[in-house]
N, C-alpha and C positions, 0 to 999 in steps of 0.2 A: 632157169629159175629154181630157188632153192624151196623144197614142198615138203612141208611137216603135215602128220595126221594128229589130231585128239582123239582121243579115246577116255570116253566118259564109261567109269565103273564102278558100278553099282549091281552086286548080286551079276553077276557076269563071267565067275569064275567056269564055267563048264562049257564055255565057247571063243573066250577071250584068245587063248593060246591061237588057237585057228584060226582070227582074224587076222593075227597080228600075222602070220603065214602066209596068208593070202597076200600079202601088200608089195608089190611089185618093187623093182630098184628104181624109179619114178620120185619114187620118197626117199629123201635125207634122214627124217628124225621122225620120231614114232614117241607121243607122250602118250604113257599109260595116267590117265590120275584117277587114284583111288579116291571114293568118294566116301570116306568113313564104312568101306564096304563089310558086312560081316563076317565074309567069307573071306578075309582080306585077301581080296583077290590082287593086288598091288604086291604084297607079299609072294604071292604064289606065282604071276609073272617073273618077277624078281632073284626065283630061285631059278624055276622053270624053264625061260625062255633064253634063247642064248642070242638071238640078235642083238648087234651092236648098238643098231639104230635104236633101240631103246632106253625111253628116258622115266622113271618113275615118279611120279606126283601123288604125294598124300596130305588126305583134308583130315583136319582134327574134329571135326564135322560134317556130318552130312547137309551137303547145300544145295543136292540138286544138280538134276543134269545141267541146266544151262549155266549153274555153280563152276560145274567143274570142268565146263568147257570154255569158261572166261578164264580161269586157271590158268590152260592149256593156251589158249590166246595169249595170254599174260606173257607166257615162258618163252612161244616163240617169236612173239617181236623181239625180248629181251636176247633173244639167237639170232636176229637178224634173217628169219627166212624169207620169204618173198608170197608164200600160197598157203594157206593154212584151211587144212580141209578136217571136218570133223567127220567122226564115224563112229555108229555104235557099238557095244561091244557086246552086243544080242544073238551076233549072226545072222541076221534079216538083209543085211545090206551086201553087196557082193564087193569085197576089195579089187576086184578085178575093172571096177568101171571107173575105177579113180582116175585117169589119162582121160577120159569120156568127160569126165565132171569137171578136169581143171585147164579143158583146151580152151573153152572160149576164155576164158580168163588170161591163159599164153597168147591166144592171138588177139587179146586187146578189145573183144565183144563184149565183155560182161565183169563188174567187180565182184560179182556175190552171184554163183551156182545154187542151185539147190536139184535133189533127184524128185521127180513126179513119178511115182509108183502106179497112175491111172493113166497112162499115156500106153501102155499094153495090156491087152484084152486078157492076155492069160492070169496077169500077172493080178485084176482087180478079181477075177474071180477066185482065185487064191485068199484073198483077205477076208478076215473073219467077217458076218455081215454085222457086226456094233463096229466094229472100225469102220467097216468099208461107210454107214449110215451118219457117226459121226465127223468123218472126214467131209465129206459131200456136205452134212450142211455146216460147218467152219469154215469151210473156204468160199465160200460167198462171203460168208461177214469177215474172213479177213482181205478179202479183195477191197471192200470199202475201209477198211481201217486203216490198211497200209498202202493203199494208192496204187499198187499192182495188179492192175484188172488183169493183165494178162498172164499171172501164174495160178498154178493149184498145187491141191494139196503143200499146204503153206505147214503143216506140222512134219513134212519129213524132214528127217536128222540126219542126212546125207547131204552134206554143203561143202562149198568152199567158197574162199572168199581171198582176195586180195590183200596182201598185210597191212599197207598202205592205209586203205580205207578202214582197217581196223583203228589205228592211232586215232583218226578221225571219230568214232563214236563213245560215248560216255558208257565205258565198260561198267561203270559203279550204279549205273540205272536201271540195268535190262536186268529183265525178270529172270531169275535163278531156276526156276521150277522147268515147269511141263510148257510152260507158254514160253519159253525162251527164244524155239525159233520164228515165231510168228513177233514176237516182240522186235528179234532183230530186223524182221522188214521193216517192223513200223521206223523204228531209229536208222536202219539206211535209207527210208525216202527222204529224212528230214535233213542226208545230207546231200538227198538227190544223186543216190547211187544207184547202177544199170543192174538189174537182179532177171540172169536169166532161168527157166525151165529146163530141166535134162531127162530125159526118157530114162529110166534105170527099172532094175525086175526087184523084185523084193521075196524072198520066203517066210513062212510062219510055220513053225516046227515047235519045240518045248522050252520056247523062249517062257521068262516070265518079265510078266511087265507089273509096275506098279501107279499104273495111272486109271483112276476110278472114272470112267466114261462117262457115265449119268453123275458122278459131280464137277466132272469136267466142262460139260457143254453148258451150265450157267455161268458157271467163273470164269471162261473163257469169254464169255459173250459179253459180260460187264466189262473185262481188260479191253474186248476189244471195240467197245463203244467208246470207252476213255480215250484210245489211244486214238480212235476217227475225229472225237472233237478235239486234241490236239494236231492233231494232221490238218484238219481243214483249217486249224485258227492259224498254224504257222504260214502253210500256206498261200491263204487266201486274202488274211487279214495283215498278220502280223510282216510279213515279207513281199507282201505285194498284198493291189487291191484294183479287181478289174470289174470287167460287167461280168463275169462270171461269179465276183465276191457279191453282187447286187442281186442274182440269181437268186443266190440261198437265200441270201438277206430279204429278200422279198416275197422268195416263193414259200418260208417259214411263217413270215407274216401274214401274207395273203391268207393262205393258207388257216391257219390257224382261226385266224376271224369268221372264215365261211364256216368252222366246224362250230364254234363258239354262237353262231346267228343262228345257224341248223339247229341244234342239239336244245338251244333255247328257243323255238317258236315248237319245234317237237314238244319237247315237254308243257310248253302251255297248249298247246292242242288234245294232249295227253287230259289234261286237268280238266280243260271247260268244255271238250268237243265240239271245239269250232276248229274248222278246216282252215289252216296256213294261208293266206293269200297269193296267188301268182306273186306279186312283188318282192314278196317274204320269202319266195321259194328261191328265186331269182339274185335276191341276196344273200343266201345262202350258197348256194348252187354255181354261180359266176365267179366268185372270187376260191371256191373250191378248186374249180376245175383250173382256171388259170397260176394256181399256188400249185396245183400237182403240176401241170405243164410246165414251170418255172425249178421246182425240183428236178424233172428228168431234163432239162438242159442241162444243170448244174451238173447233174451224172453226168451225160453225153459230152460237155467239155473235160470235168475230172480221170473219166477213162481212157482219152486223148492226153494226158498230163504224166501219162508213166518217162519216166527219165530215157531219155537216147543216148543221151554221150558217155561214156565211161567217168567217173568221179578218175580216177589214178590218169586219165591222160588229161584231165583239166588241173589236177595238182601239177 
């Protein structure tokens, strides 16, 4: 199989040469794309680097890493490769674990890789503790938005992925920014693609990053409640409809009414201090608990629901 890297550059000039270094004969083609970098680091590759395998891409704007990695996407379908893996060009990520990242995908396990950086011990306590705090709670909420209960740290940018399955998703909708890679899971379950976890080490040295944490973890949480109510509507609703779709549909219901009964006999108790009745309590309290119980089915079947079969060998 023929296996291209991306390399998204932005402010990357003083480590970029080295990655590209690092990349084993494993890889055919190497796209550098500049991402409107100021440091034109695109340029300074360009002169600099003398591998062949290099291919240069420049944005007449800055669009953002997941920008300039659809880019990069873009260029190697239009090549014909077969694995297209992305890699930062920070220096955090080790070029050496690429063979590691794109085997399950040669033996036919998996369409879409990604590296888990919390799967070694040394490797989490290395990380600064705002990453390490916001990683840990984004990936809970991206395990419900993108239907992969079974991966973490869903923001590493260490991927690869089947090219095949790339033609398959709507390159002109996924999010260009800092949500890119979490967005791509959501849009590979919708095509019911096999997304495995890879053990990889990571370092943090004099990299700079420009993604603002404390604005990141509400605008990620909004993108990624949008993207859970379209995941369950395609799903549950719109492609199919079982006792599992009856689950939500009811446990939202039920559910709702007991808080709605509660919340109103509360606050009339509140008012005239007369104590709620048994019956009142009862009706509150019965369709609560039964609406919760009917939610955690609906998880318990959903986390059961991660794709098995490879999307590239049902094409």
């Amino acid at each position: 199989m023929r296996v291209a890297v991306v390399i998204p550059s932005f402010k990357v000039k003083k480590h970029v040469l080295n990655v590209i270094a690092g990349i084993g004969p494993e890889v055919q083609i190497i796209y550098v794309v500049d991402d409107y970098c100021p440091e034109y680091s695109g340029t300074y590759v360009e002169s600099a680097c003398q591998d062949e395998r290099v291919r240069i891409l420049f944005h007449e704007e800055n669009q953002g890493v997941g920008g300039a990695t659809l880019t990069g996407y873009r260029r190697a379908l239009l090549d014909g490769v077969d694995i297209i893996v992305k890699l930062d060009g920070d220096g955090q990520m080790d070029p050496g674990q690429i063979p590691t990242l794109v085997s399950p995908i040669v033996r036919g396990l998996a369409d879409y890789t990604k590296g888990n950086r919390f799967y070694y011990l040394e490797g989490v306590q290395q990380m600064p503790l705002v990453r390490l705090l916001g990683n840990a709670a984004l990936s809970f909420i991206a395990k419900f938005s993108t239907g992969y209960w079974d991966i973490f740290d869903p923001t590493n940018g260490f991927t690869a992925v089947y090219a095949k399955v790339v033609e398959r998703l709507p390159l002109e909708k996924i999010d260009k920014r800092y949500f890119f890679e979490s967005d791509m899971l959501f849009r590979l379950n919708t095509v019911r693609a096999v997304v495995m976890d890879v053990p990889v080490s990571a370092k943090y040295a004099d990299e700079e990053s420009s993604l603002n944490v404390y604005r990141s973890i509400p605008e990620f949480a909004c993108k990624h409640m949008r993207n859970a109510l379209k995941r369950i509507f395609y799903n549950y609703y719109l492609r199919d409809f079982s006792v599992v779709s009856l689950e939500l549909f009811l446990g939202v219901a039920i559910l709702l009414f007991g808080i709605l009964v509660g919340s109103k006999a509360w606050i009339h108790s509140v008012q005239t201090g007369i104590v709620a009745t048994s019956g009142t309590v009862m009706l509150a309290a019965l369709p609560t608990l039964i609406g919760i119980q009917l939610l955690l089915s609906f998880l318990t079947a959903d986390s059961g629901n991660v794709p098995k079969i490879p999307l590239h060998k049902r094409l």
